[in-house]
C-alpha angles and dihedrals in degrees: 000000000000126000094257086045082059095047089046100058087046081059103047087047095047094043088062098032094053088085102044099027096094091032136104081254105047090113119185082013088065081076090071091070099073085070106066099070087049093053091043094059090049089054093056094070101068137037120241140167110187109044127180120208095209100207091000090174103202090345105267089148103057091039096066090042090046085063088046105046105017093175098059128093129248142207126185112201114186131157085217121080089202089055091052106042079054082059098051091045087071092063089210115188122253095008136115127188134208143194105224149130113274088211098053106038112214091214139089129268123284092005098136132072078186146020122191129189122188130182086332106095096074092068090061112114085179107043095168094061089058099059089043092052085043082060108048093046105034104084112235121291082023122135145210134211122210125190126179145120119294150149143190092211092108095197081048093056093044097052085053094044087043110038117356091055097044093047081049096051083053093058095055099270126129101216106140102178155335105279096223133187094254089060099048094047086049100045096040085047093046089052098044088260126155121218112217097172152351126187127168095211129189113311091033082284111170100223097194135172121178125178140208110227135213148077105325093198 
């Protein structure tokens, strides 16, 4: 498939999925979930005060930032106009949310302290456009934090890429391919990225955090 075919079909899915995606009934999506308190934690490293939700789906994510740090700014990215229309019916203070491409970031440079991903970047066909996009926008010393589903079994990456994808993409789902960590080191190098870590946690979970380097005065 293309790149917009796969765009096309992430739309089609999402479209379907916004009503349902924070529901009882929101099936293989429930799994998304196990990512918030991993990014929290991240977050709580380091201050920030502009932070993108890079395919923020109907905004879970910054809600529950929003309770946390209720000072800070948000910004909810995502390719789907449902999802986004979920997102703006929670009226969440200091957050504005967007319909936009996340490898091509609608925004100004060095608008973000921090970037998070989660469960998104699967669905790239074009993974180097992302980072590049991570860089031009985070400010110097900012970071992002990528979650997502991986693995370093190399057969086992290749089944998913080769047969379980496809078969999903026939079922009307836009996953393109396993985000590993050879293409995450590549593309954040490629970019003049830094990663600071990459862990493949319980559940084949990517823990990943990159950084932009550079003077933040």
């Amino acid at each position: 498939m293309t790149n917009e075919e796969y765009k096309q079909l992430s739309i089609k899915e999402f479209t379907e999925a916004a009503k349902r995606y924070e529901g009882d009934h929101a099936g293989l999506y429930e799994m998304c979930k196990k990512d918030y308190p991993d990014i929290l934690e991240e977050l709580e490293k380091e201050p920030f005060i502009d932070l993108l939700d890079a395919g923020c789906g109907p905004a879970p994510m910054i809600s529950l930032l929003s309770e946390k740090y209720p000072d800070r700014h948000y910004i909810g990215l995502d390719l789907t106009p449902a999802m986004i229309e979920e997102a703006k019916k929670k009226n969440i203070p200091n957050a504005v949310f967007v319909v936009g491409d996340c490898e091509n970031f609608p925004f100004e440079e060095n608008s973000f302290d921090a970037i998070i991903c989660s469960m998104s970047f699967h669905h790239y066909p074009n993974p180097q456009a992302f980072f590049n996009s991570v860089k031009r926008c985070l400010r110097p010393k900012g970071r992002l934090i990528l979650r997502d589903v991986t693995s370093d079994n190399k057969p086992l990456v290749w089944l998913m890429n080769k047969i379980e994808m496809p078969l999903a993409n026939l079922f009307g789902h836009g996953d393109v391919q396993v985000p590993t960590r050879d293409l995450v080191y590549k593309c954040c190098k490629e970019a003049g990225l830094k990663v600071e870590k990459f862990e493949i946690r319980k559940g084949m979970r990517l823990h990943c955090v990159v950084r932009k380097e550079g003077d933040s005065k």
